[in-house]
N, C-alpha and C positions, 0 to 999 in steps of 0.2 A: 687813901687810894680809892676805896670803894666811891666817894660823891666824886672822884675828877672820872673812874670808867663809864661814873651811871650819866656824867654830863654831857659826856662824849657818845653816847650812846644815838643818836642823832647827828652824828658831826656834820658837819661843812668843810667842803672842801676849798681848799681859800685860793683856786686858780680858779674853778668854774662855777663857786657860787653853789653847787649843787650840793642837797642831802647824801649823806653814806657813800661817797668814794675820796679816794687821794687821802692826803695825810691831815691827819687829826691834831689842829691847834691844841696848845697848851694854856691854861690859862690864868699861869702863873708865869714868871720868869726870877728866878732870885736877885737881890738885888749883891754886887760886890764892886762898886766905884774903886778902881785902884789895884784891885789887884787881880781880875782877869784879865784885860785890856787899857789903853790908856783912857784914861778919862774922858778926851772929847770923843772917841769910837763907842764908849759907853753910852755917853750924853744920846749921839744921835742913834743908839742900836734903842734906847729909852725913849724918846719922840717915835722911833719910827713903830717901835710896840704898841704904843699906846695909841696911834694913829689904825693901828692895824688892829686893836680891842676894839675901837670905837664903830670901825667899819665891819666886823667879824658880830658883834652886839646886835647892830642894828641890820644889818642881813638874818640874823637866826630870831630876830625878835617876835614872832609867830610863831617859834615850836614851841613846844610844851613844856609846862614846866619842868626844868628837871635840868631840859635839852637847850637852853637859851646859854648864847656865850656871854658868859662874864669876865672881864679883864679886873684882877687883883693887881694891885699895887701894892708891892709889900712895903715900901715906904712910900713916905709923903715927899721926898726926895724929888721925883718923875714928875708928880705934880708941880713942885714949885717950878721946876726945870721948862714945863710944857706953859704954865703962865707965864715965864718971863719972855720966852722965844714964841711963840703965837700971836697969830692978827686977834683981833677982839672978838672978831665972828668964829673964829676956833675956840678962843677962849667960851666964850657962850656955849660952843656944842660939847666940850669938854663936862661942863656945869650942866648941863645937861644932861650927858649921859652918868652922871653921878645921883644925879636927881630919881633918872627912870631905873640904876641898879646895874647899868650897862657895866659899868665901873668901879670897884670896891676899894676905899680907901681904908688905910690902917693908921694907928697911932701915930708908929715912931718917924720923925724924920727922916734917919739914916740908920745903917746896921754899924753900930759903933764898936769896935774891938777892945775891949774893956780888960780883954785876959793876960796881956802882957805887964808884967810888971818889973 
């Protein structure tokens, strides 16, 4: 909890663009395909996140470290999701913002529910 308060400590406001007022993005989202919402209100709540990390990154990309917004992807999921449905110019700034750290990718594919037996 302490590195998402000390991230935010700079926030942006994602109506006006401005340092330190309005509400404080998050920059994580969990991921749960299926069982919060139907899938394709997931699919697009996942593109529109990730379109709103890319754009919240590269507006804070001048604060200091500490204060720059980073979008985590807790699976690789979002990712295959945004390469299959994206022009090739999105694709690129996508790869892009992975490249500059805009964007954090993790291992697993999916959150698999393993516990049921």
């Amino acid at each position: 909890m302490r590195n998402r308060q000390r991230a935010h400590r700079h926030h942006l406001d994602t109506k006006t663009g401005k340092k330190g007022a309005g509400r404080r993005p998050s920059s994580i989202a969990h991921h749960d395909l299926g069982y919060t919402d139907l899938q394709a209100y997931v699919e697009e709540k996942q593109i529109r996140n990730i379109s709103l990390g890319i754009d919240l990154a590269r507006r804070t990309a001048t604060y200091p470290e500490g204060a720059r917004f980073v979008w985590n992807l807790e699976v690789l999921w979002g990712a295959d999701l945004w390469m299959q449905r994206k022009t090739e110019a999105e694709k690129t700034a996508f790869v892009q913002a992975v490249t500059k750290g805009w964007i954090a990718l993790n291992g697993m594919y999916a959150n698999e529910l393993t516990g049921l037996g």
